[in-house]
N, C-alpha and C positions, 0 to 999 in steps of 0.2 A: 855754321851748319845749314845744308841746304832745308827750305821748305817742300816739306811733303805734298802735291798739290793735291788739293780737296776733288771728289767727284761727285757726282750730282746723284742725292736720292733716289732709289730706282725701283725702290721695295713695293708693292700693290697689294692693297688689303686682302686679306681671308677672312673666309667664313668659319665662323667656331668649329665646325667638325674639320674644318683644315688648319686650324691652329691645333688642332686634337694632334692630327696627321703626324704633325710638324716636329712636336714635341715626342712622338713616340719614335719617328726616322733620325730624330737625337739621340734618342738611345734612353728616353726617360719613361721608367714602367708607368702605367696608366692602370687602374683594375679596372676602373669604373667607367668607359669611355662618355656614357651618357652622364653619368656624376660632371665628369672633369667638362663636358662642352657646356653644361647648366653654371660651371661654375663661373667658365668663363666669356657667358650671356652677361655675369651681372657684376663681373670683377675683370676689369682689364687684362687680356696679355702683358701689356707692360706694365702694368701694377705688379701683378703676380711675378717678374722676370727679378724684382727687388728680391726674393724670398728663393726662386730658385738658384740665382748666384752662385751660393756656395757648393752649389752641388754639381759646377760644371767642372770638367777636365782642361785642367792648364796646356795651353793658353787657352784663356777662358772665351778671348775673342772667336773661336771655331763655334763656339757654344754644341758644343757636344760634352751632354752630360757622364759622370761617370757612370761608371757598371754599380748596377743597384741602386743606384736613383730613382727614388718614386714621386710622383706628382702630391700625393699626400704628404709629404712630409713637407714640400713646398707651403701647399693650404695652411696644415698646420701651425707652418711659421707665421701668417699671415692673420691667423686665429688669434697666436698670442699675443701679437704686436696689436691687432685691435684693442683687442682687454685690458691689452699696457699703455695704449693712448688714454683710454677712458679712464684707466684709476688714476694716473697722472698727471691729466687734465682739470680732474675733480680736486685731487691733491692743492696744484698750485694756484688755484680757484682762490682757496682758503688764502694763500699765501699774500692771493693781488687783494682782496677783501683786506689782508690782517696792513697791507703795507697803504694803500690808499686808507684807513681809518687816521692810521699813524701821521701820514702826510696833513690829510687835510687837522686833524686834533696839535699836533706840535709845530703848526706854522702860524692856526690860526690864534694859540694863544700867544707866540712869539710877538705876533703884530700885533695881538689882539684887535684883529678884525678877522671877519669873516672875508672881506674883500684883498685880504693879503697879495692875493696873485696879481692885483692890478698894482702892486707898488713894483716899478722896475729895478730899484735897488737892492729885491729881494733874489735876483737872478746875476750871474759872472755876463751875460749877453743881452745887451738889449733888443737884437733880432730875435735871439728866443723867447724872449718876452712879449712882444707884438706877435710873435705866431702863437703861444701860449694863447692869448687873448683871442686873435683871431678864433684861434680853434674852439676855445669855449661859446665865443660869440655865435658861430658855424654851428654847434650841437644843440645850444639853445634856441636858435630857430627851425632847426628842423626837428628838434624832438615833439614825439606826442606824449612822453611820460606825466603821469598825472602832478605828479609833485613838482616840474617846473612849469606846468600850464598854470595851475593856482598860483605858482609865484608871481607869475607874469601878468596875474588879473588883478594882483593885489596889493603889489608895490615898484615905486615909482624908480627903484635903480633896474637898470634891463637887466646886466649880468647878476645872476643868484652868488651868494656865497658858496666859499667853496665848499662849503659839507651837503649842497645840493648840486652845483657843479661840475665836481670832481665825480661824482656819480657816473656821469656821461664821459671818463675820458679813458681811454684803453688803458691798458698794462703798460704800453707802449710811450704810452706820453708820462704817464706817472716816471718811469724809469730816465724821460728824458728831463720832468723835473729835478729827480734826486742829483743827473749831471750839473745842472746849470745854475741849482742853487749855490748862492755866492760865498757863504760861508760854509765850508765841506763839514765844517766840526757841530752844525748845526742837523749833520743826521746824525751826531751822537746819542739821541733821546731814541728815534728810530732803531738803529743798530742795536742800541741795548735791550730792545723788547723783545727784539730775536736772538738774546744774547751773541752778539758778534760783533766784533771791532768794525769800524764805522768807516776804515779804510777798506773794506774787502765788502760792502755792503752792496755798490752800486755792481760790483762784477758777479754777485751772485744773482741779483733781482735779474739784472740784465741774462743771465743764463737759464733763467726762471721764464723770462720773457722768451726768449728764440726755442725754448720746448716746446713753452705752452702753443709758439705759431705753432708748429711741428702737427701736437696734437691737433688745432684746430682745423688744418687744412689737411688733417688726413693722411699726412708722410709717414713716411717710415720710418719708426724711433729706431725698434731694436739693429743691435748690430753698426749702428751709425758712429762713425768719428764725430766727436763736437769741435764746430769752428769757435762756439763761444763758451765757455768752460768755466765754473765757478774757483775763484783763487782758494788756497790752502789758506786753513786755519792754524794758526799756531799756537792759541792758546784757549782752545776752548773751554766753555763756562760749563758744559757738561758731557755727558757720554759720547764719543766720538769716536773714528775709526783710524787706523794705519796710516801714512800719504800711502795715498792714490798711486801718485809717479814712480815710474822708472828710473829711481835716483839717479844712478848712472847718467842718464840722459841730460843735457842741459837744461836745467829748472825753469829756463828763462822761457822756454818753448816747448815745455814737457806739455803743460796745460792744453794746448793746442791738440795733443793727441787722445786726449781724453775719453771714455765711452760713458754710457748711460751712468755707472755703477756711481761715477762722480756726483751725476747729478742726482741720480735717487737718494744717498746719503744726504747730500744739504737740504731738501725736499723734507728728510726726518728730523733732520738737527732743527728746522726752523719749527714745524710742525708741533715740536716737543714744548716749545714757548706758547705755540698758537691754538693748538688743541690736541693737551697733553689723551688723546681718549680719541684720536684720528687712528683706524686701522691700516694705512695705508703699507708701512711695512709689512703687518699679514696679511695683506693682501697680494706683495707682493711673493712673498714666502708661497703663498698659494696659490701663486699663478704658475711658480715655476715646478713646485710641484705637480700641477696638474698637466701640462708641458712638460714631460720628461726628456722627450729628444731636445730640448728649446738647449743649446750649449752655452752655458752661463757666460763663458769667459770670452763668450763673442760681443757680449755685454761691459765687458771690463770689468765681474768679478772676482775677485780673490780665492785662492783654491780656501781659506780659511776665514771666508766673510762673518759665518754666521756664528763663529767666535769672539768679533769684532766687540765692545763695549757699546756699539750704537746697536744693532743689533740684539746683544743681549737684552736691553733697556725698551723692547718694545713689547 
């Protein structure tokens, strides 16, 4: 199949009352002209072009929106997805807190040392071990945290234990501990806190982890396909919901097509372990009530979610 040959970027900035222009000779109602150029003084065109999307006329590439398209209903999406970064942010906050406790309390009494992470035999790789170390070695001199400056003034090993260590290390690296510890059956202690089999543990953290980036740099959750997707549970230890997937579909790559809805449920199921008195699912019940146009099943919910057993239980 021939290549399409590329051509060269030609497009030249505009000024907000001509992005105004732009969007109205698309055919997108505006009420408010001086609203809509104030809003997008201090929220990107292209941030905002995430949220008008679905409002354009196929082929979308003309981007000419459809008849009755209005610029607020765009905002408004862009309203919701903030509020839904922020409670899901907070949400899996709890979750990196409940799973780094877990980490550094069931490793350190496995070894009983606090220095566990400097045994390499504790890890399937010994490159990820020398980067482990590095990395810790890396945070402990440049942090200014009060609680590893006292350590460092007060005893003679450089690197702190891990329950002061671990402290300093992202979401990121913990998830890439739970991979490269050598014996898998050793986050059995772990899995069980968050009542879950201990095979589907690191695919959930890890789907735990590439949201929370989401949230933290400000993307666009709602409406998003997930490339990382947390696995189905099969026999959960308490209130749970329907599968997710399009049985039909090959199970093996269903996951793959996943929306939000997957991950907000494991977000409750873990939650329910970690702090049964977390309002996050009315929170979100409330968001999307307050969001009326917000169309759920752009999200991947179910026309009968809040039927659901995990749901009822909140």
């Amino acid at each position: 199949m021939a290549q399409i040959p590329k051509s060269l970027y030609s497009k030249t900035p505009k000024t907000f009352k001509e992005q105004v222009q732009l969007l109205k000779k698309r055919n997108l109602y505006i009420e408010d002209e001086v609203r809509a150029e104030r809003i997008l003084t201090y929220i990107s065109y292209n941030r905002l072009s995430n949220y008008w999307f679905p409002l354009l006329k196929e082929p979308k590439e003309r981007e000419i929106f459809k008849d009755g398209a209005k610029f607020i209903t765009a905002f408004r999406l862009y309203q919701f997805d903030s509020e839904f970064r922020t409670i899901t942010f907070q949400a899996i906050e709890q979750i990196e807190i409940a799973i780094r406790t877990q980490i550094i309390y069931h490793f350190s009494h496995k070894y009983e040392s606090g220095f566990w992470y400097d045994n390499p035999d504790a890890f399937k790789s010994y490159t990820f071990y020398l980067k482990l170390l590095n990395k810790i070695s890396a945070n402990t001199d440049e942090t200014k945290q009060e609680f590893i400056v006292k350590y460092k003034a007060k005893y003679s090993q450089y690197l702190p234990p891990a329950w002061k260590s671990f402290e300093l290390l992202t979401f990121n690296s913990l998830l890439s501990i739970l991979k490269n510890i050598s014996n898998y059956k050793d986050l059995i202690p772990i899995s069980k806190s968050l009542k879950l089999n201990h095979k589907v543990l690191v695919s959930w953290v890890e789907s735990f982890v590439y949201v929370r980036n989401i949230c933290a740099h400000h993307s666009r959750l709602w409406n998003i396909k997930l490339t990382i997707s947390p696995t189905w549970i099969r026999s959960p230890k308490q209130p749970w919901v329907d599968r997710w997937e399009n049985e039909e579909k090959n199970l093996k790559t269903a996951d793959k097509e996943l929306k939000m809805y997957s991950i907000i449920c494991s977000i409750l199921y873990c939650l329910k372990s970690i702090n049964p008195y977390s309002n996050y699912g009315k929170e979100i019940i409330a968001l999307l009530s307050k969001y009326e146009d917000v169309d759920e099943k752009h999200m991947g919910f179910p026309d009968n979610w809040k039927d659901q057993p995990l749901w009822q239980s909140i």
